[in-house]
C-alpha positions as CSV (number, residue, x, y, z in Angstrom):
1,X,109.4,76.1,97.2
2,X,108.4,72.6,97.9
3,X,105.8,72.2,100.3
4,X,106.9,68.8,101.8
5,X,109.7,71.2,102.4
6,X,108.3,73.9,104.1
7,X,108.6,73.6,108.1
8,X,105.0,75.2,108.9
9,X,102.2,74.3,108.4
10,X,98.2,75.2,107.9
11,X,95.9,74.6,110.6
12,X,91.8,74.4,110.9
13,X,92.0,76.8,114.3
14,X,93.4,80.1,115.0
15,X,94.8,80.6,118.6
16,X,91.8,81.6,120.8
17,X,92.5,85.6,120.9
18,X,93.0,85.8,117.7
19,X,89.7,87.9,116.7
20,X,90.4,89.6,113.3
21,X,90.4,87.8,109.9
22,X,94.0,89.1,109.6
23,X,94.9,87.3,112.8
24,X,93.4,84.3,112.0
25,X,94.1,83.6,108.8
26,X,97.6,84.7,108.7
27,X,98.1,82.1,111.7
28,X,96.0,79.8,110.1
29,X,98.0,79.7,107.0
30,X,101.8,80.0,108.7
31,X,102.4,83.1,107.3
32,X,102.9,84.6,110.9
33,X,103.2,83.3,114.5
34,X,102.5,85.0,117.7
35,X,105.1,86.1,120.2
36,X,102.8,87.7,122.6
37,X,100.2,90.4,122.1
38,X,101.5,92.6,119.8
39,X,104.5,90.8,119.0
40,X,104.9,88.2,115.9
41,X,107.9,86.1,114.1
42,X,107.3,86.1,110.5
43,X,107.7,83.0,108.7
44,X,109.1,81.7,105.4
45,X,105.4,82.9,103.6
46,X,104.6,85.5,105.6
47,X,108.1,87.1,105.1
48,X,107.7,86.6,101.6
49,X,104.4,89.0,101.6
50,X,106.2,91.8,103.8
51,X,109.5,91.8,101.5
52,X,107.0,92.3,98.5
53,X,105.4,95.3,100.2
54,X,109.1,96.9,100.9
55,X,110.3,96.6,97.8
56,X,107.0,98.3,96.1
57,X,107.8,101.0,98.7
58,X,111.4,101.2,98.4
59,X,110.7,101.6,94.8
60,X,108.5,104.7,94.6
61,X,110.6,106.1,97.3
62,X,114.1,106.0,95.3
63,X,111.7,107.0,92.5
64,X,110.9,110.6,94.4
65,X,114.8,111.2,94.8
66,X,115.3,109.8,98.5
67,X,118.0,108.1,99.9
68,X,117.7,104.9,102.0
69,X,119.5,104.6,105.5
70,X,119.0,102.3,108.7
71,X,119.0,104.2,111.8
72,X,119.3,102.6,115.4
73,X,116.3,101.1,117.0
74,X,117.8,101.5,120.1
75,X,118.0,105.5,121.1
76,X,119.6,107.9,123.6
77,X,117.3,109.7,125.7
78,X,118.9,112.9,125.7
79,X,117.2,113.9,121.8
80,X,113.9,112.6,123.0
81,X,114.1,115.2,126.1
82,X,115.4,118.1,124.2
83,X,112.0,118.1,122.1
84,X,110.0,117.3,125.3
85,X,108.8,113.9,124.6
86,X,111.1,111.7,126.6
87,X,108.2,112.9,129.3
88,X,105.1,113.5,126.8
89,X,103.7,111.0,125.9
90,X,106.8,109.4,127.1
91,X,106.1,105.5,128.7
92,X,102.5,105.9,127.7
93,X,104.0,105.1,124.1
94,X,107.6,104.0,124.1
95,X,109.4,101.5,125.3
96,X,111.9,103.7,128.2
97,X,114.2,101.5,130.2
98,X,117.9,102.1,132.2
99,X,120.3,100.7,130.3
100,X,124.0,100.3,131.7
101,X,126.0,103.2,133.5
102,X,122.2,104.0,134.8
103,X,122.0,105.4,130.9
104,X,118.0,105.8,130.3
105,X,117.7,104.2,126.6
106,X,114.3,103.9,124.9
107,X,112.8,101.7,121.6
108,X,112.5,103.9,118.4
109,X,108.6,104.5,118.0
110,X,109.2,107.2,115.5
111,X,112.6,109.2,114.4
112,X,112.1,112.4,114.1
113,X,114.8,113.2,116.8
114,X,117.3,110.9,115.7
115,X,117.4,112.1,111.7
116,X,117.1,116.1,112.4
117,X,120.3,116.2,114.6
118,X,121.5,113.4,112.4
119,X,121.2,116.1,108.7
120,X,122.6,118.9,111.1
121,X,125.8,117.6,110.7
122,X,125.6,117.7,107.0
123,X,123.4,120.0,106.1
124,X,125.2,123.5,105.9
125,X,124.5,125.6,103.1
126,X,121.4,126.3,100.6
127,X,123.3,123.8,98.3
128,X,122.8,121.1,100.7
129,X,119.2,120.9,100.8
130,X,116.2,119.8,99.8
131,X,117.2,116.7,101.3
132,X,115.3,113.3,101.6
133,X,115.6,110.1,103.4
134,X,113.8,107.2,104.3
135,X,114.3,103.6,106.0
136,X,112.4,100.5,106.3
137,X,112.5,99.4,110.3
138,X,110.6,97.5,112.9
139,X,109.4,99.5,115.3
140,X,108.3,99.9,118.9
141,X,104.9,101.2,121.1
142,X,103.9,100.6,123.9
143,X,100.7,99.3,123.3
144,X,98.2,99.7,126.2
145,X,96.0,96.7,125.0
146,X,97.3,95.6,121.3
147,X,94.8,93.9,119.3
148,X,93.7,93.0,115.6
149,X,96.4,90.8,114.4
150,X,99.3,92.9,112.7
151,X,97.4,96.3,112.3
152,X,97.8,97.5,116.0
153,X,101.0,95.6,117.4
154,X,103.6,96.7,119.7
155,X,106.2,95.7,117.2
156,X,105.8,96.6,113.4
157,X,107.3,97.4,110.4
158,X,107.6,100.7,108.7
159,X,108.6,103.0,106.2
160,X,109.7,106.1,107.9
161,X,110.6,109.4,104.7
162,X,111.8,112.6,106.0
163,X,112.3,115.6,103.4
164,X,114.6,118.7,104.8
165,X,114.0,122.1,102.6
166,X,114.9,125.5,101.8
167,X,111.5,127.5,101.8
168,X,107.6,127.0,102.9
169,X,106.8,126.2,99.3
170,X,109.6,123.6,98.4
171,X,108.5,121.5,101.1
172,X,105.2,121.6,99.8
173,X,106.2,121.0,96.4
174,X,107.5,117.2,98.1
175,X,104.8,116.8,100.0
176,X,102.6,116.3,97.0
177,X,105.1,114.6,95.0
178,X,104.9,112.1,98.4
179,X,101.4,112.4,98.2
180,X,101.0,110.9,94.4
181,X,104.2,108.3,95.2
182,X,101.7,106.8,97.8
183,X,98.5,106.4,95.4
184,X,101.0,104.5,93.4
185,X,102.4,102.0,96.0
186,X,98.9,101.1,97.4
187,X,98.3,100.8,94.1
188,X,100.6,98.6,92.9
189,X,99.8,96.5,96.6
190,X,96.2,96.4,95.2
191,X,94.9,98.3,97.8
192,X,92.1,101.1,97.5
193,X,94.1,103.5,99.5
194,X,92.2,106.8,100.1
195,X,93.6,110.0,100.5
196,X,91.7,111.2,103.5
197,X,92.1,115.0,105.2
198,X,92.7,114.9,108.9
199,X,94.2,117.4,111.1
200,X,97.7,118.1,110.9
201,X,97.9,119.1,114.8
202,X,100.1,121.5,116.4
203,X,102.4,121.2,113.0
204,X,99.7,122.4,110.2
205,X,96.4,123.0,109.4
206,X,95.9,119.7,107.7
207,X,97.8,116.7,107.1
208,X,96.9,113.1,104.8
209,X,96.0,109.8,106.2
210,X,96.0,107.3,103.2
211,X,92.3,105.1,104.3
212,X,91.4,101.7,103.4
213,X,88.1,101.3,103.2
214,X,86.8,97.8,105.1
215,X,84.0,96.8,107.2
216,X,86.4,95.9,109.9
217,X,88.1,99.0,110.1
218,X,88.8,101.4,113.2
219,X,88.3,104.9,111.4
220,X,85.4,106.8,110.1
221,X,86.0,108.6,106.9
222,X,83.5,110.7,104.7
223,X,84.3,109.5,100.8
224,X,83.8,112.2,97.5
225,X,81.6,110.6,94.9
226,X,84.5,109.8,92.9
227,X,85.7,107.5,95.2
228,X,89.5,109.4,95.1
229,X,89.3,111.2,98.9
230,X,87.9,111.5,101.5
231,X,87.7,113.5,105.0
232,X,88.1,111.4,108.5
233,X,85.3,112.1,111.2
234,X,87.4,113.6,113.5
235,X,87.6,117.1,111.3
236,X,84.4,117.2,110.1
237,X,82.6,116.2,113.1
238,X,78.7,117.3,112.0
239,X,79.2,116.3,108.5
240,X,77.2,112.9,107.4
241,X,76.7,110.2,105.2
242,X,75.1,111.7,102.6
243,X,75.8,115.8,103.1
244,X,77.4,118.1,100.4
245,X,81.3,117.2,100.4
246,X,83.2,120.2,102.2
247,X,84.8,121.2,98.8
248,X,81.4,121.0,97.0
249,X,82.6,117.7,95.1
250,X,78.8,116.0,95.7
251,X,77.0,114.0,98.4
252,X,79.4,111.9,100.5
253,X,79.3,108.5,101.8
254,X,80.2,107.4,105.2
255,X,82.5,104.3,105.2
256,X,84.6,102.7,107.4
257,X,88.4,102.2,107.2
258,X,91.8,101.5,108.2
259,X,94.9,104.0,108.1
260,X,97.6,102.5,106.0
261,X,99.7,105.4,105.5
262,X,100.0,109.4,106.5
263,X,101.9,112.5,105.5
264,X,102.5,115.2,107.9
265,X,103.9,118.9,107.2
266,X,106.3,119.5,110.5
267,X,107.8,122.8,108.8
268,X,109.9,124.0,112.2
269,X,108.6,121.7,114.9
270,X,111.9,119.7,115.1
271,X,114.5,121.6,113.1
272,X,114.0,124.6,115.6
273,X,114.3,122.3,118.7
274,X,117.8,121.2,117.6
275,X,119.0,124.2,116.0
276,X,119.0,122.9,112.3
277,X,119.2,126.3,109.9
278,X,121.2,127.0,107.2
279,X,123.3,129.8,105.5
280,X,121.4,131.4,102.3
281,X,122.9,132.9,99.1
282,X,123.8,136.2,101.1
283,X,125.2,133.8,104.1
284,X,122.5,134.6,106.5
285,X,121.3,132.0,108.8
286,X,117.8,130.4,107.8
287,X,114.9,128.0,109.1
288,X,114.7,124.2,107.3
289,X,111.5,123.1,106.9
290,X,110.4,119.5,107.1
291,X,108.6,117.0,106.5
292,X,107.4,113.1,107.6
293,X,105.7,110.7,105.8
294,X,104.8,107.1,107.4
295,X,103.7,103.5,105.8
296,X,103.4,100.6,108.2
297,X,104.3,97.7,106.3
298,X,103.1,95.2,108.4
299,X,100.2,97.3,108.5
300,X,99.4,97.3,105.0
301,X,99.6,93.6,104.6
302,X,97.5,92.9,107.5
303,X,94.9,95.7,106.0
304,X,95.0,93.9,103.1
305,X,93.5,90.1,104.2
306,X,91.0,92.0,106.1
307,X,89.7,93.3,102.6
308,X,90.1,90.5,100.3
309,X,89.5,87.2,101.8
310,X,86.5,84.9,101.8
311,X,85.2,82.1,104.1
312,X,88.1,80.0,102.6
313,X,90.9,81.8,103.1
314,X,93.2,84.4,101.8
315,X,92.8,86.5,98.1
316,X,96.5,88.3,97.3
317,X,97.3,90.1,94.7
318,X,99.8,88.6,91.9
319,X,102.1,91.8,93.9
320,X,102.1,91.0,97.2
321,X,101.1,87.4,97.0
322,X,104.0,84.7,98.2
323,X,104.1,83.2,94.9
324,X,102.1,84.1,91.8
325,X,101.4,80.4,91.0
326,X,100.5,77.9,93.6
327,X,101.6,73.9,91.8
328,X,99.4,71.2,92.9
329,X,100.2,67.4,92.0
330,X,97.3,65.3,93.0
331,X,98.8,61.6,93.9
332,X,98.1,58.3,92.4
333,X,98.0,54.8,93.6
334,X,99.8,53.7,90.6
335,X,103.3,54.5,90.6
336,X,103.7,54.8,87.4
337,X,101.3,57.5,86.7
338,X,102.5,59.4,89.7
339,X,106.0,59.4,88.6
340,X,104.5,61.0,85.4
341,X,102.7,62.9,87.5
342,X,105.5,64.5,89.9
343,X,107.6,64.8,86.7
344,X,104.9,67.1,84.9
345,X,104.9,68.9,88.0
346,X,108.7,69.9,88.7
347,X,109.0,70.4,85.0
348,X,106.2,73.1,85.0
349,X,108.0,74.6,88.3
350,X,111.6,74.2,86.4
351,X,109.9,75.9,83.2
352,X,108.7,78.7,85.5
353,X,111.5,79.1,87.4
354,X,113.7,79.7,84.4
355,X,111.6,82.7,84.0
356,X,111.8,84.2,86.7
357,X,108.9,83.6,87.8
358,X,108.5,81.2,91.4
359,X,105.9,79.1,92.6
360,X,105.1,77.1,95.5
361,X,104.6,73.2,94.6
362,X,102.5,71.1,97.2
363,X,103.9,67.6,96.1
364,X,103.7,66.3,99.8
365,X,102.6,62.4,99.2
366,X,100.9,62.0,102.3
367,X,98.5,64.8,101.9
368,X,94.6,64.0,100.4
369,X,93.5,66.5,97.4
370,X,90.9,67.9,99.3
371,X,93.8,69.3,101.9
372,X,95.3,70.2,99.0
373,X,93.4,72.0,97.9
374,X,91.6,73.6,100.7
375,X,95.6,74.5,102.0
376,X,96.0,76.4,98.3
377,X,92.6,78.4,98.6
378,X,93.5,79.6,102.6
379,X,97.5,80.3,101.6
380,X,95.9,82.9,98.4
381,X,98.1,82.3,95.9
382,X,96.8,83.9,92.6
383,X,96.8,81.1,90.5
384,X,96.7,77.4,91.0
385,X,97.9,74.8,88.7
386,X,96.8,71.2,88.9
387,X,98.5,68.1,87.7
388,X,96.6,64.7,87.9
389,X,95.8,61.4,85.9
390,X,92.2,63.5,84.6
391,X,94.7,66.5,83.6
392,X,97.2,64.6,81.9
393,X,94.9,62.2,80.1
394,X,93.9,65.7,78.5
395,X,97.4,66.8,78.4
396,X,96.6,69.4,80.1
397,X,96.9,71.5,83.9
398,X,93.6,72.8,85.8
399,X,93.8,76.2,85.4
400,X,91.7,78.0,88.4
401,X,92.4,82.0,89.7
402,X,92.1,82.2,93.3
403,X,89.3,85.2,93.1
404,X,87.3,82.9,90.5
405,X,84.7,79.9,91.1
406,X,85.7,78.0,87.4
407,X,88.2,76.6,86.2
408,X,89.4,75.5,82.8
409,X,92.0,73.1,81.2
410,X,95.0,74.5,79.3
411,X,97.2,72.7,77.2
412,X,101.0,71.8,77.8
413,X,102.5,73.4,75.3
414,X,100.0,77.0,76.0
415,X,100.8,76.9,80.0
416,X,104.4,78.9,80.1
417,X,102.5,81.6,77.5
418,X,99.5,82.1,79.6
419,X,101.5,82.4,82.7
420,X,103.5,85.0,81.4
421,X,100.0,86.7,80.1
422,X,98.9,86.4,83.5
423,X,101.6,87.9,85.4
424,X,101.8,90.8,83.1
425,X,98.3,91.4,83.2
């Protein structure tokens, strides 16, 4: 992608309510643009980031044996009041409205009562189950006061698994099959995402909220001295920083986080309200038990730049980033050097492309270096190549990693090698 190309562009100032570092340097870099509270478009980089984040999930979740599917965003009541929560918590959360033939319709905030009623028509028999699906959807709450950028909006994007079993143990069995899938997606996003004990409500004794630790976060969590889980506040309400882990691990340490991702045993809750058993080995009717398991993806990538960014900008990693390799080509006033110059560049870009591997090329001509480079360091990009008249005197690029001060020259004929070292690394 050429950035004389690209129809957004960076700007010094965020809008004036946008308060977290997420907020503001998402706008700030056009990655995303606000709507209204709560509510943003997602533009050509920004999309980019998001579609990185889905495929990592959609990957780990075809890994564990589910099944993709899209269900509708826009749902009949008459689910929603069957398991009582048309009314509670009702408008307090979702989106409820008339629709036509005085129909009441509401936005999906979650779809637990869509998919149960949705497997009762297939699932029949003890050799139709365990069964698990997922989708990747925005979704809807009504947001009293939405705030922090992307991480609390009244539109977001989510990964919503739902696993349908046999027995008790089975279900369990997934759960902690889920449980390792999402150590590896956070990461493989380059996120430190902690599983963290809370309380699993009315459905178990405990459930898993996956924590990122961040001095901007919401959340209080108590972290093992390993560093590999945790316990939020809200169950262990005497415990603190410093006190004996409550499973004898060691002293823990009191952090603060943000919630990326949780995993919830519903056993009964919703297959009972609609009815959804099945006929055992001696054709006798049994319970399915069940199972959720939630990632905001929008979420995760606005938990992300509030962990790694500096006063310049944005830090991804070579996963999530928009492109791996961010292409600089300083101008000249001579014309012939800066033909030489934009030719080095495209060819580098061509080289790179050929491989699979894409980068974004800022060979705007009306641009200074210092907005050059100051755009490269707030859009993140792992690594930034520079072409001038200094580099190619040397026959060389400026090599520089976004999450590094230095940077170094590299020959020509060494730059497709190292790039390929670098995005294997």
């Amino acid at each position: 992608m050429r950035m004389s190309q690209l129809f957004t562009k960076t700007t010094k100032e965020a809008t004036h309510d946008a308060e977290s570092p997420n907020a503001q340097l998402l706008t700030r870099a056009g990655f995303i643009d606000q709507h209204m509270a709560g509510v943003y478009t997602y533009l050509p980089l920004g999309l980019r980031v998001l579609r990185n984040i889905q495929e990592i999930v959609r990957e780990e979740m075809n890994r564990i044996g589910s099944q993709e599917i899209l269900m509708p965003a826009l749902l009949s009541a008459e689910p929603w009041k069957q398991t009582g929560r048309w009314e509670d918590p009702g408008p307090e959360v979702m989106f409820q409205f008339t629709g036509a033939g005085d129909r009441d319709v509401g936005l999906g905030w979650t779809h637990e009562e869509i998919v149960t009623p949705l497997l009762k028509k297939h699932v029949h028999s003890y050799q139709d189950l365990p069964v698990a699906v997922y989708q990747i959807q925005d979704k809807f709450r009504n947001e009293l006061r939405a705030k922090s950028g992307i991480l609390r909006g009244r539109e977001f994007n989510m990964k919503d698994l739902y696993s349908f079993h046999a027995t008790v143990e089975d279900m369990e069995a997934y759960y902690d099959e889920v449980l390792e899938a999402y150590k590896r997606i956070f990461q493989r996003c380059g996120i430190n995402g902690i599983p963290t004990e809370a309380s699993g409500g009315s459905f178990s004794r405990v459930s898993h909220e996956f924590q990122m630790p961040t001095d901007s976060g919401e959340d209080l969590i108590f972290v093992n001295q390993s560093g590999d889980y945790a316990w939020n506040k809200e169950i262990v309400p005497d415990l603190k920083d410093g006190d004996p882990a409550p499973d004898g691990s060691g002293p823990v340490k009191m952090m603060k986080a943000i919630e990326v991702g949780n995993i919830f045993k519903l056993k009964e809750k919703y297959t009972k309200d609609f009815e959804l058993t099945f006929m055992d080995e001696q054709g006798q009717p049994q319970p399915v038990y069940m199972g959720c398991y939630g990632i905001g993806m929008s979420r995760v990538m606005g938990a992300f730049v509030e962990a790694h960014h500096d006063e310049k900008g944005m830090i991804w990693s070579k996963s999530l980033a928009p492109y791996p390799v961010h292409v600089i080509s300083l101008n000249s006033k001579d014309e012939t050097m800066q033909e030489r110059i934009r030719t080095t560049a495209e060819g580098i870009v061509d080289d790179l492309a050929s491989e699979g591997i894409e980068a974004l090329w800022d060979d705007r001509l009306t641009v200074s270096a210092g907005q050059k480079f100051a755009d490269a360091d707030l859009i993140g990009d792992p690594l930034r190549l520079v072409i001038s008249e200094k580099t190619l005197a040397e026959d060389a690029v400026e090599w520089k990693l976004r999450n590094e001060s230095e940077s170094r020259l590299v020959k020509h004929d060494r730059i497709k090698e190292e790039i390929e070292s670098f995005i294997k690394e």
